[in-house]
C-alpha positions as CSV (number, residue, x, y, z in Angstrom):
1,X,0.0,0.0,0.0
2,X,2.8,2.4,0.8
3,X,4.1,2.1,-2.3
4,X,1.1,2.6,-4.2
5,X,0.8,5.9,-2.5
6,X,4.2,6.8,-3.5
7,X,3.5,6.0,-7.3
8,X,0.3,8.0,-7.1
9,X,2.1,10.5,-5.4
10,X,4.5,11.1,-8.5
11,X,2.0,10.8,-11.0
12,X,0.3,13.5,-9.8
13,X,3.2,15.5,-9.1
14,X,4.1,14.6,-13.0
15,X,0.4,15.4,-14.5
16,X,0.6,18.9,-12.6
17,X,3.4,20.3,-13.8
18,X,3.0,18.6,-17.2
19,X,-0.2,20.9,-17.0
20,X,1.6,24.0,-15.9
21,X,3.9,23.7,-19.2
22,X,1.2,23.3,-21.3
23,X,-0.6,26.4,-19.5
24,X,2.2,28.2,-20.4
25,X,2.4,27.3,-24.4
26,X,2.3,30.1,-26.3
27,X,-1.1,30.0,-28.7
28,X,0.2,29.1,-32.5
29,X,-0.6,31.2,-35.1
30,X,-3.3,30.9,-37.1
31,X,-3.0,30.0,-40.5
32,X,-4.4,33.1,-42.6
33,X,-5.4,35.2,-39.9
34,X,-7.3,37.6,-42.2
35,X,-9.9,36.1,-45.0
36,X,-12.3,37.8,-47.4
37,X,-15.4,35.7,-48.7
38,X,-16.5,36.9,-51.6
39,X,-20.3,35.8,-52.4
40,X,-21.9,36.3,-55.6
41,X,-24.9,34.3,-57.4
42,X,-23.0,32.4,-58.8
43,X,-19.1,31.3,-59.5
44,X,-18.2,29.2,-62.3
45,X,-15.3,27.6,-61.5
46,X,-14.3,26.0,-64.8
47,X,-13.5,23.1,-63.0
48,X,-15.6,20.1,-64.0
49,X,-15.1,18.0,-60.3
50,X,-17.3,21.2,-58.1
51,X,-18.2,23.6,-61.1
52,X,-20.3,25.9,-59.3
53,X,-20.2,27.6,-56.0
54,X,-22.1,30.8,-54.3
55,X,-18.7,31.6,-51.7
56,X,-15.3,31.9,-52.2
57,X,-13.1,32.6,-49.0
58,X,-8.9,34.4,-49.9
59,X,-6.5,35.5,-47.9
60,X,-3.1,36.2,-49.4
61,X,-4.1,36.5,-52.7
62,X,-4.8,32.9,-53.0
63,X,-8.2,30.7,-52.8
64,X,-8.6,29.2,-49.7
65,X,-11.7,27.3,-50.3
66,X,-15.1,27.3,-52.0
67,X,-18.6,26.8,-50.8
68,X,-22.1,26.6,-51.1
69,X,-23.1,28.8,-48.4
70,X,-20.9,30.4,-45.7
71,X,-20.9,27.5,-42.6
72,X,-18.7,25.4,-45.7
73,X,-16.0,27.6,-45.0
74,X,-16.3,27.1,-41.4
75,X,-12.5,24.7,-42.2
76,X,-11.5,28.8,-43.1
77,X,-13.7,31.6,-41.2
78,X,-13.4,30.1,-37.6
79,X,-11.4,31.4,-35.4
80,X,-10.1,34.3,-37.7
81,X,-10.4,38.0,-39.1
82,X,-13.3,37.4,-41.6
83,X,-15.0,39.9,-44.0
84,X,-17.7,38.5,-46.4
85,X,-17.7,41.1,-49.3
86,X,-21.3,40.5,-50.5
87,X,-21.0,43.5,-53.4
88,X,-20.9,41.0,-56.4
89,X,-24.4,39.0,-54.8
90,X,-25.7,39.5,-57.8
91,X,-23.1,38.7,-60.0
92,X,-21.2,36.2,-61.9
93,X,-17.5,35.3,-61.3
94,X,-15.6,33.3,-63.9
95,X,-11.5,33.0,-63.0
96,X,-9.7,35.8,-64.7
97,X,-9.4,35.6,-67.9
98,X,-6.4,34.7,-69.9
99,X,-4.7,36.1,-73.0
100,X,-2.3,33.7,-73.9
101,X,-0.6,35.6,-77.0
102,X,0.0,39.1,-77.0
103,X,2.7,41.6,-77.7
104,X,2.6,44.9,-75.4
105,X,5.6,46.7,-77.3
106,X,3.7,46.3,-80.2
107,X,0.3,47.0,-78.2
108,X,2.1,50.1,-76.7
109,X,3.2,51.4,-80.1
110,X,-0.5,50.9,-81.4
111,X,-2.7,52.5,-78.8
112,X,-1.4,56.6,-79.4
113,X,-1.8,56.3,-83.1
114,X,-5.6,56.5,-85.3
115,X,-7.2,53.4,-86.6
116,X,-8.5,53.3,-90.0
117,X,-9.9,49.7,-90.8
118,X,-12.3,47.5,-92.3
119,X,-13.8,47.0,-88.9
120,X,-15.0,49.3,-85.8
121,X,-12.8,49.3,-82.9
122,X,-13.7,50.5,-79.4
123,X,-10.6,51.3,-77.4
124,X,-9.4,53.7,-74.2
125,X,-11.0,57.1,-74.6
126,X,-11.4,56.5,-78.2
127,X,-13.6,55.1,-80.6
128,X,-12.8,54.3,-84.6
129,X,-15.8,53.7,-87.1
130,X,-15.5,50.7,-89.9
131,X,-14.0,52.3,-93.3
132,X,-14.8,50.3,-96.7
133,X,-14.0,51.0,-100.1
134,X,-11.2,52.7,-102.2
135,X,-12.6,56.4,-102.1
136,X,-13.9,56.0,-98.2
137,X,-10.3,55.5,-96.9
138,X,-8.8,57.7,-99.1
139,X,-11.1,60.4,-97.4
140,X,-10.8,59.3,-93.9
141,X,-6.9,59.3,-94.4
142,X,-7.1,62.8,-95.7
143,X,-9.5,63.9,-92.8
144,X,-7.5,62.2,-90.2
145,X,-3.9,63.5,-91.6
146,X,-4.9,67.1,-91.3
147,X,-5.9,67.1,-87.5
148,X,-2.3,65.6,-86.7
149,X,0.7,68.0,-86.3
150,X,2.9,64.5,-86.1
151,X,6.4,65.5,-87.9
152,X,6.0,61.6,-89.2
153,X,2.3,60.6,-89.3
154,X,1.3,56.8,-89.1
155,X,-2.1,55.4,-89.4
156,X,-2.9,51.5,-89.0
157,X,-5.7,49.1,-90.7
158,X,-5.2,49.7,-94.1
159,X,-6.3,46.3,-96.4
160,X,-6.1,46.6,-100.0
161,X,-8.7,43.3,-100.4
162,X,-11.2,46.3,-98.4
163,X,-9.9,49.4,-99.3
164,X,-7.7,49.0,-102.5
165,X,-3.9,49.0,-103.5
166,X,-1.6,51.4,-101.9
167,X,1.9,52.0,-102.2
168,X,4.7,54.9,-102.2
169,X,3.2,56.8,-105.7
170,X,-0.2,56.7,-104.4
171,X,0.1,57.7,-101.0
172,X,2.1,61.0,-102.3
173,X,-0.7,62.0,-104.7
174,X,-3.1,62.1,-101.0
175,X,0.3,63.6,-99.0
176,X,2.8,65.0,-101.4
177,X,4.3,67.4,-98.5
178,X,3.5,65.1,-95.3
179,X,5.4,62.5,-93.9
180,X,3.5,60.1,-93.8
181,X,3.8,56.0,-92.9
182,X,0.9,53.1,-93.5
183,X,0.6,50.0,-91.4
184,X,-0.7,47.5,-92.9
185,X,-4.2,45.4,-91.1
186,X,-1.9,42.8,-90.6
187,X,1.0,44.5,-89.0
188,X,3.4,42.3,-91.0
189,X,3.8,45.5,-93.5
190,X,4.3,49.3,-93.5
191,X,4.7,51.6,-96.7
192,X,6.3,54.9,-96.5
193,X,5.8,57.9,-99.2
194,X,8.8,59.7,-100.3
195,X,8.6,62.6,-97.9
196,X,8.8,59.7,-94.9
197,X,11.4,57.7,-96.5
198,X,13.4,61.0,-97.0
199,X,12.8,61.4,-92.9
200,X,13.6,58.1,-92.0
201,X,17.1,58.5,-93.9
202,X,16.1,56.1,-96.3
203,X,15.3,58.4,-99.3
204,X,17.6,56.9,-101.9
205,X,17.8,54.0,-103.4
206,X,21.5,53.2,-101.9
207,X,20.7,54.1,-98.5
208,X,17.4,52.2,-99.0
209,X,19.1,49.1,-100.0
210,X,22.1,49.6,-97.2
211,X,19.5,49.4,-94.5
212,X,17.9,45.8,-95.4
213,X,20.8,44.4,-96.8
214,X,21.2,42.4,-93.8
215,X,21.4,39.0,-92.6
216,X,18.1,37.3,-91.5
217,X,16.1,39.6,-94.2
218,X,15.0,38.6,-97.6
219,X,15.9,41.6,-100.2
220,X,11.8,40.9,-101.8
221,X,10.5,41.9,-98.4
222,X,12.1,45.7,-99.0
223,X,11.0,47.7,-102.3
224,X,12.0,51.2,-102.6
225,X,10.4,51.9,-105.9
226,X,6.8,51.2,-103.5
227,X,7.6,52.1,-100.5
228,X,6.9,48.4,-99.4
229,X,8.4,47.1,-96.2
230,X,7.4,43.5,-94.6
231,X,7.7,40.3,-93.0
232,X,12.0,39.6,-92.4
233,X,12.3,43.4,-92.9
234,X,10.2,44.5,-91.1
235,X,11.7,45.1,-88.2
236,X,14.5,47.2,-89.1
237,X,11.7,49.0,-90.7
238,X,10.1,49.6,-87.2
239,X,14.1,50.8,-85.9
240,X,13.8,53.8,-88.3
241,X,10.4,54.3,-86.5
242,X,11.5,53.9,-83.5
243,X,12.0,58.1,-82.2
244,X,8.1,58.6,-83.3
245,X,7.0,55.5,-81.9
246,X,8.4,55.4,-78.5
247,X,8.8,59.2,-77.6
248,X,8.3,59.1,-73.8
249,X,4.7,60.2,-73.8
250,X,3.3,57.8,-76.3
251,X,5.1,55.3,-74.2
252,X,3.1,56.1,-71.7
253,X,0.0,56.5,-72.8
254,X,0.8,53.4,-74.5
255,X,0.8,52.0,-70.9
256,X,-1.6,53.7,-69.3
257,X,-4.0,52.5,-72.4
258,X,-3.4,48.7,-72.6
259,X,-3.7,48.5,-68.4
260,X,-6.9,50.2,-69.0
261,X,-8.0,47.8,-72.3
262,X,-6.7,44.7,-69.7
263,X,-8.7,45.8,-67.3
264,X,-12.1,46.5,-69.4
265,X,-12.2,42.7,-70.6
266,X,-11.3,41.1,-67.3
267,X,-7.9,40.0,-68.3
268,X,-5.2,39.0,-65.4
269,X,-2.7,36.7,-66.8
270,X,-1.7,37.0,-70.5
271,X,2.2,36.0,-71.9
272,X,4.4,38.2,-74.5
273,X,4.8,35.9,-77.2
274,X,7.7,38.4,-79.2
275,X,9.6,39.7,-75.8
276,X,12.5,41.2,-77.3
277,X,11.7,41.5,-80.8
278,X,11.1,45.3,-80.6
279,X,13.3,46.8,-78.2
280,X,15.5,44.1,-76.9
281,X,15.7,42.6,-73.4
282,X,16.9,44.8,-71.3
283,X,15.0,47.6,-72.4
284,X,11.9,45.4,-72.2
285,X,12.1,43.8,-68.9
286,X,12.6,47.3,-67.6
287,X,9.7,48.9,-69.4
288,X,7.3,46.2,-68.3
289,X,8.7,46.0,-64.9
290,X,7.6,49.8,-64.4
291,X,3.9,48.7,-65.5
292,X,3.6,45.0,-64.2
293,X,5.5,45.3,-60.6
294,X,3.3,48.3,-59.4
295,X,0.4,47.6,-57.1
296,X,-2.3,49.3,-59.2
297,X,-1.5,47.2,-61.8
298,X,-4.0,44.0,-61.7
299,X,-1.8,41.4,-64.5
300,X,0.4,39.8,-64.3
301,X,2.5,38.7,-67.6
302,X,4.7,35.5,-68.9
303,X,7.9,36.5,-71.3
304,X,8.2,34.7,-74.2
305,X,11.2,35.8,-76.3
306,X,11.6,35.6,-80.0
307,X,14.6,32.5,-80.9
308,X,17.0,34.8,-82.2
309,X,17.0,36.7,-79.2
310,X,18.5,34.1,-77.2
311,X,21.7,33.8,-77.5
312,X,24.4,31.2,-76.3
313,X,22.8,28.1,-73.9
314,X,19.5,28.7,-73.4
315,X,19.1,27.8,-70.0
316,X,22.4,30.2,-69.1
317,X,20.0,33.0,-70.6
318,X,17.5,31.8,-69.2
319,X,18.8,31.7,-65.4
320,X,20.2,35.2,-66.0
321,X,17.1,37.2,-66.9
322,X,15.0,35.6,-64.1
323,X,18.1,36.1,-62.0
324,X,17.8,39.6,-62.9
325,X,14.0,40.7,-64.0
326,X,11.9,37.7,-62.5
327,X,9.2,38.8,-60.0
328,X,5.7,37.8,-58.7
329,X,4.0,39.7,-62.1
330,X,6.4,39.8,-64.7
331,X,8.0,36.6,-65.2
332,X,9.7,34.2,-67.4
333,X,10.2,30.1,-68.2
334,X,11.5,27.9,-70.5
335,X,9.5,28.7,-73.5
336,X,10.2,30.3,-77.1
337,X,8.9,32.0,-80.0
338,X,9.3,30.9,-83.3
339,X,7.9,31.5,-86.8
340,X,7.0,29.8,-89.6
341,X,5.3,31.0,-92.5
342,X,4.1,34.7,-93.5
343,X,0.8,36.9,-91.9
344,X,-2.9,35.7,-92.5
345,X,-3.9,39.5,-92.9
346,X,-1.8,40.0,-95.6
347,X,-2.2,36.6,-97.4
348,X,1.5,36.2,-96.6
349,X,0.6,32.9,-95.5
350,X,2.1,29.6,-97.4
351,X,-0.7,27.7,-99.2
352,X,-0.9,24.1,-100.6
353,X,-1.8,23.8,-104.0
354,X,-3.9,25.3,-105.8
355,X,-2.5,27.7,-103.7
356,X,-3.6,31.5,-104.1
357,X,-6.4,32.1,-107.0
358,X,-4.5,35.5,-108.5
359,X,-1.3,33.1,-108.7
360,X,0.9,34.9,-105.9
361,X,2.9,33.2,-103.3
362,X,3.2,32.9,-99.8
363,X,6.4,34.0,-97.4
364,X,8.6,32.2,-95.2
365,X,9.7,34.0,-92.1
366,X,12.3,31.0,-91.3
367,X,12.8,29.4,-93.8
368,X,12.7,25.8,-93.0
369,X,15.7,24.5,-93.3
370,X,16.7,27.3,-90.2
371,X,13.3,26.5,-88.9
372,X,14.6,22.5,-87.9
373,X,18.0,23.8,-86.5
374,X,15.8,26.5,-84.6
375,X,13.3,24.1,-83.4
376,X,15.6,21.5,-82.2
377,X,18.3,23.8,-80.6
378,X,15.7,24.5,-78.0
379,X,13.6,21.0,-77.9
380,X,17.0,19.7,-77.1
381,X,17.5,22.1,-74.1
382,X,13.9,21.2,-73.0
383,X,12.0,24.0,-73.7
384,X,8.4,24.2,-74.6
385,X,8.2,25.6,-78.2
386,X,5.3,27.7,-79.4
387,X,5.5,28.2,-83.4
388,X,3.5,30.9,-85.3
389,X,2.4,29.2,-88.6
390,X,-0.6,29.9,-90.9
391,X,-1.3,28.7,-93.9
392,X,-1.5,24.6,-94.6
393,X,1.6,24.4,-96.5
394,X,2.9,26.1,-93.5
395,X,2.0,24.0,-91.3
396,X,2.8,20.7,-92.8
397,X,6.7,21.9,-92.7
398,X,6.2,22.5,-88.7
399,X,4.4,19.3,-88.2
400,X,7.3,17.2,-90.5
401,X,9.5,18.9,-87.9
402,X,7.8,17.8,-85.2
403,X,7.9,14.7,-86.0
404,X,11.4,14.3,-86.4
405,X,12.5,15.7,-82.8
406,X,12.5,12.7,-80.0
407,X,9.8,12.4,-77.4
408,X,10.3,13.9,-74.6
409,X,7.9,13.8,-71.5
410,X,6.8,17.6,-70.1
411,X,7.8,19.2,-72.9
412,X,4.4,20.7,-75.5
413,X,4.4,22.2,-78.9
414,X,1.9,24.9,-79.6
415,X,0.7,25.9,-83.1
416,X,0.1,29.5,-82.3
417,X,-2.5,31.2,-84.9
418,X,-3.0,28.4,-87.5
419,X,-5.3,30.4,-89.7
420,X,-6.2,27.4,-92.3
421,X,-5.9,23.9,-91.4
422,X,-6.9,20.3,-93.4
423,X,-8.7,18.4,-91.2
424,X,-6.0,15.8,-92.2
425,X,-3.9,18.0,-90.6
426,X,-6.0,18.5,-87.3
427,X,-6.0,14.6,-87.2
428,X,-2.2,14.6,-87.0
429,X,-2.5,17.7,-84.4
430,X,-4.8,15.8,-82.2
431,X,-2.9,12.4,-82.7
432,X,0.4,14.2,-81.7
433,X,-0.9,15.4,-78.8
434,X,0.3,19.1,-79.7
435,X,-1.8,22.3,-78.4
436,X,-3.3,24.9,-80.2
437,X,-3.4,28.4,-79.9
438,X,-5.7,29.8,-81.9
439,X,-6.8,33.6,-83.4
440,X,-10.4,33.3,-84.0
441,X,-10.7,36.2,-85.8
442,X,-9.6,35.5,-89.5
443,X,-13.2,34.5,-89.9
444,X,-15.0,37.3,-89.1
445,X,-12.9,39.6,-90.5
446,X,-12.1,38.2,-93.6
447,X,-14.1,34.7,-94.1
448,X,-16.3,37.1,-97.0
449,X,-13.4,39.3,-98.7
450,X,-10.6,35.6,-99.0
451,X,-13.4,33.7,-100.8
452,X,-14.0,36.3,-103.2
453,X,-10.0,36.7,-103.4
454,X,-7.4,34.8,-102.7
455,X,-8.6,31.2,-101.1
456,X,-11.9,30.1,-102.6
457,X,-15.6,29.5,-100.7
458,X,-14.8,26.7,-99.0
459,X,-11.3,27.5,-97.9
460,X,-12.3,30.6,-96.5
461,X,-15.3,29.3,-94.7
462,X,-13.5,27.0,-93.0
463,X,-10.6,28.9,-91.7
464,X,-9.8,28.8,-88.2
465,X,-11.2,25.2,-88.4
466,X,-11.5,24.9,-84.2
467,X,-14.5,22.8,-84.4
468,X,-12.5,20.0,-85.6
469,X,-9.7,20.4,-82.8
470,X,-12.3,20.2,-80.3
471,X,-13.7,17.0,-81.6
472,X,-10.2,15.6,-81.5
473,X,-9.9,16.6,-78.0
474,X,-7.1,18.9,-78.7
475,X,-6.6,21.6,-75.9
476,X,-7.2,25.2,-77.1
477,X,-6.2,28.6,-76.2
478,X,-7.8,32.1,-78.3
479,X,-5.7,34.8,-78.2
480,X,-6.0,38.5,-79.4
481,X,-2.6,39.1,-81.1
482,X,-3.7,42.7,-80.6
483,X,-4.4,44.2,-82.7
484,X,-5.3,41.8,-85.1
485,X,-8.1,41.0,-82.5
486,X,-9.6,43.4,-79.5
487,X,-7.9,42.1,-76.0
488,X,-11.6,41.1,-75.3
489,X,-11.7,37.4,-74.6
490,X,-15.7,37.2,-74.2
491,X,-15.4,38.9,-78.3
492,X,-12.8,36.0,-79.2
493,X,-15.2,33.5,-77.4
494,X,-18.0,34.8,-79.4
495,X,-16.8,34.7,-82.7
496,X,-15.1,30.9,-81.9
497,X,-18.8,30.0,-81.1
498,X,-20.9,31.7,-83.2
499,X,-18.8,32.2,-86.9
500,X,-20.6,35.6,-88.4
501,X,-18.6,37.7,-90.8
502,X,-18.7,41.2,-91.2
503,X,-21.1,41.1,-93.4
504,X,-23.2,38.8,-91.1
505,X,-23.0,35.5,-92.7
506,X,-22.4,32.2,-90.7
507,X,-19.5,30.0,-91.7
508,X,-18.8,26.3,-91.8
509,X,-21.2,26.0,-88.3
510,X,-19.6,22.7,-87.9
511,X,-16.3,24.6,-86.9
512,X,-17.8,26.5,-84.2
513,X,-16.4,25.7,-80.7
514,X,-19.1,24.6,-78.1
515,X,-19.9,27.2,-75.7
516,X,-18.0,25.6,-72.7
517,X,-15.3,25.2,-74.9
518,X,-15.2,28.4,-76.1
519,X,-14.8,29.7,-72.3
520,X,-12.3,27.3,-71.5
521,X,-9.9,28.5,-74.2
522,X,-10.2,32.2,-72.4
523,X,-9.7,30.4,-69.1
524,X,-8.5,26.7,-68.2
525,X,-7.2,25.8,-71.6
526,X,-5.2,28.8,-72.2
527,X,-3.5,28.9,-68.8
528,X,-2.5,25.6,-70.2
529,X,-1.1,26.6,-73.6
530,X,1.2,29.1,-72.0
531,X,1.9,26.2,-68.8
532,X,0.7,28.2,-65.9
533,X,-2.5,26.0,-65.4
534,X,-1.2,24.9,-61.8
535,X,-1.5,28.6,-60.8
536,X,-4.7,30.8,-62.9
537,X,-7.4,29.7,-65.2
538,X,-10.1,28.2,-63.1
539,X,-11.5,28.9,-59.4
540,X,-9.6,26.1,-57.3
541,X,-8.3,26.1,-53.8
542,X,-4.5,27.2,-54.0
543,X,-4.6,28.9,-56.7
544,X,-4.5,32.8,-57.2
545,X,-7.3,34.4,-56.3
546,X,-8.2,35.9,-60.3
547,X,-12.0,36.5,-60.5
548,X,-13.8,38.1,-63.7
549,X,-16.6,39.9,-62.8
550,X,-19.4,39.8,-65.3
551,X,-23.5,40.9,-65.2
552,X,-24.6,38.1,-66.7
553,X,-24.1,34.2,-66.4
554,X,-22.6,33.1,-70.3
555,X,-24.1,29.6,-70.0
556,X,-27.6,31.3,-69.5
557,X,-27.2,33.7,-72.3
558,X,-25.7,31.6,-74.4
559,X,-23.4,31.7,-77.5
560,X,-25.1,34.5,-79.5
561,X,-25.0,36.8,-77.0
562,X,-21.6,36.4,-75.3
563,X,-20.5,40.0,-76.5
564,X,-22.8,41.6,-74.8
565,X,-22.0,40.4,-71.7
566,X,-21.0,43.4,-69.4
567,X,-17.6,43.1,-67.4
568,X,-17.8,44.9,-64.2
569,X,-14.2,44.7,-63.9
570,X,-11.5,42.4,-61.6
571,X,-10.5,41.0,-58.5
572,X,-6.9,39.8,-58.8
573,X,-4.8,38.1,-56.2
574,X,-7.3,38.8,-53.8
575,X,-8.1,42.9,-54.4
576,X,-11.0,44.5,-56.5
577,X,-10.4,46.8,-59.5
578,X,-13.5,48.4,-60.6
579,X,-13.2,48.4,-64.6
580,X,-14.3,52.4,-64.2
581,X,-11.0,52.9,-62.3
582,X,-8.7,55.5,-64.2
């Protein structure tokens, strides 16, 4: 008995003070001491395992969780600094949409300078109205040149399939004693009249030939006698441009503008696919940085350089610009640029026969033999490639390539444009297991003028042949390629769904997307095209907290009316932008 006593006795001595140290504990931390639930009628989520949800609770510009109604969340709310922001009850929140090809320098350069095109555009503080016809343009270039006091003035949207030739002789008849410099609609080609070429030190026919007589450039792609500058020459075109392009205010309003235009359509992630090819690296990096790192800024973007620009090992360049530029909104991975054939806008494109109906022929920008040494340089250093290519002949070069480079696991291939396709060629797409991402807009823009010129009624119709992809299961991304497309994902999603020309007529309705297809190539699909699926694109717990905010739900509406649908503006990583915000 004694020594029972005793036992107890130390027992008890041992739970008290075991009880006095865990007194005196100190409380942990709570995880995510501060979360905003956002409620809203409802929240597609594009995420086909919980699609739909009424409450989603953030903190730390992630997704903590989602949930029917607010006791869900209890896992996230208990215990903790909650505020349920109820202002978007009665709206619709889709993730944030994504653009997954644009180019801001060229987007930046674009915004300051007047519009004159086949279609309308609607842009920051300024509208444009759709110009047709030979005489039309002729007067709307006349009206719009003598408002500008611009020592060198540039214009974009000019098409001669809408609004007629033009080249150097021409455009000094309209502007004998103005300087004055035409962008083509497809932004693969400028022409200059004498007066510009003259102020762009290019006015003779030596100093002309000096400037593209360089390596990389095909001497047909420069013409003095028309004042015609394009596809490999471009470029060194845009250098003589450069001082009236990227003069420190139109920089930016340039800026100022695309934020704004971002903002508008609900876009938060999008990805450069030409970083570099205007301005070089550096320069870039630091011009983006000064947009992309502030706080008021609600995008982030993905650099994507052009192959050229990469030089040496590509991983060594790699590691050095995200050891020197890389942060949580301007960022870059193991992925490159590369062309193929010439512009859709400008029928540059290379056609199969029969090939073009007036007999001309399409351009290479790499010429394929360069193409295969490009293309494998970087496959063999495991980067993801994403290949501009256009036109069917085009595209059988890039998929013979393809073909030829060894499997690799992780690694995609994205056709990025692919403005005509066979549906032999979509077979071999889908059987590859390559992505796609696409520019929806050749068919309404030109689906009426290319069968009339150029490709035939039943080519034409059945350009951007998406349809077919999405029946083969291949995953699909729409992009903008400003401004051969508004940076309006919900307009690219319409047009991918619906097929209606200019002129209003419906083409090859078996090539529409689906309507949930359609809003997964603004959202999950093209997060995947450009690889950042794991971190944007749908509404999934860990992932950032990117939410569109629209008026009305797009699978109610439908289709036909997805262009109407308003966008109220953006919550990204967490924080609300109002789409009104200046």
């Amino acid at each position: 008995m004694h020594r029972f006593w005793h036992h107890f006795a130390a027992l008890l001595v041992l739970v008290t003070f075991s009880n006095v140290a865990v007194a005196k504990e100190p409380t942990a931390p709570v995880h995510y001491p501060k979360v905003t639930v956002y409620e809203a009628a409802k929240i597609i989520t594009m995420e086909p395992g919980y699609p739909e949800a009424h409450y989603v609770a953030t903190a730390d510009g992630i997704i903590l969780g989602l949930g029917q109604s607010l006791d869900d969340l209890d896992a996230w709310t208990l215990g903790r600094d909650v505020t349920v922001d109820r202002q978007f009850a009665k709206n619709i929140l889709m993730p944030g949409f994504v653009e997954p090809h644009i180019h801001p320098m060229q987007t930046i350069m674009m915004l300051p300078i007047p519009f004159i095109s086949p279609e309308s555009w609607e842009l920051p503080g300024k509208s444009y109205p759709a110009v047709r016809g030979k005489a039309d343009y002729e007067r709307r270039l006349r009206a719009v040149l003598a408002k500008s006091t611009d020592e060198l003035f540039i214009t974009w949207g000019h098409h001669k399939l809408f609004h007629g030739d033009m080249d150097r002789a021409l455009l000094d008849s309209i502007a004998p004693d103005r300087a004055v410099v035409i962008w083509q609609r497809s932004f693969h080609e400028i022409i200059a009249n004498t007066p510009a070429l003259k102020l762009l030190g290019i006015g003779t026919k030596d100093a002309f030939a000096a400037a593209f007589s360089k390596p990389g450039i095909d001497p047909s792609h420069a013409d003095y006698d028309s004042g015609i500058i394009h596809e490999t020459a471009l470029f060194n075109g845009i250098e003589k441009l450069r001082p009236y392009l990227f003069s420190p205010a139109k920089v930016q309003q340039g800026l100022t503008d695309m934020r704004q235009m971002m903002l508008e359509n609900g876009v938060t992630t999008s990805a450069d696919l030409a970083f570099g090819g205007f301005g070089g690296p550096e320069m870039e990096s630091k011009l983006f940085k000064s947009l992309y790192d502030q706080p008021t800024t609600p995008s982030r973007i993905l650099a994507i350089p052009v192959a050229p620009l990469v030089t040496g090992d590509p991983n060594v360049w790699l590691k050095d610009m995200k050891s020197k530029y890389d942060s949580d909104k301007f960022f870059f991975s193991n992925r490159v640029k590369l062309f193929a054939d010439g512009a859709f806008f400008a029928q540059y494109m290379q056609m199969n026969p029969p090939g073009y109906s007036d007999g001309h022929e399409g351009k290479w920008l790499t010429e394929p033999e360069e193409l295969l040494k490009q293309t494998k340089r970087f496959w063999d250093a495991g980067w993801h490639l994403h290949t501009h290519v256009n036109g069917d002949k085009g595209l059988d070069v890039v998929l013979d390539i393809t073909e030829k480079l060894a499997v690799k696991n992780g690694q995609n291939i994205v056709m990025e444009h692919l403005g005509y396709s066979t549906e032999a060629q979509n077979r071999r797409i889908g059987q590859m297991g390559l992505y796609v991402s696409a520019q929806p807009n050749y068919i309404r823009i030109l689906g009426d003028t290319y069968a009339k010129t150029g490709m035939g009624p039943d080519r034409a119709a059945q350009m951007s042949r998406l349809g077919s992809l999405e029946r083969k299961g291949v995953p699909l991304g729409l992009h903008s390629d400003f401004n051969m497309a508004p940076i309006d994902p919900l307009y690219l999603a319409w047009v991918a769904s619906n097929r209606i020309t200019l002129d209003g007529n419906a083409k090859a309705p078996a090539e529409r997307l689906s309507l949930d297809k359609a809003l997964r190539a603004i959202t999950i699909e093209a997060a995947q095209i450009i690889g950042l699926d794991a971190m944007v694109g749908s509404i999934a717990t860990g992932k950032k907290a990117d939410f569109t905010v629209l008026d009305s739900d797009p699978y109610e509406i439908g289709a036909p009316q997805l262009q109407e649908i308003g966008i109220k503006g953006v919550i990204f990583e967490g924080r609300w932008f109002p789409a009104g915000q200046e």
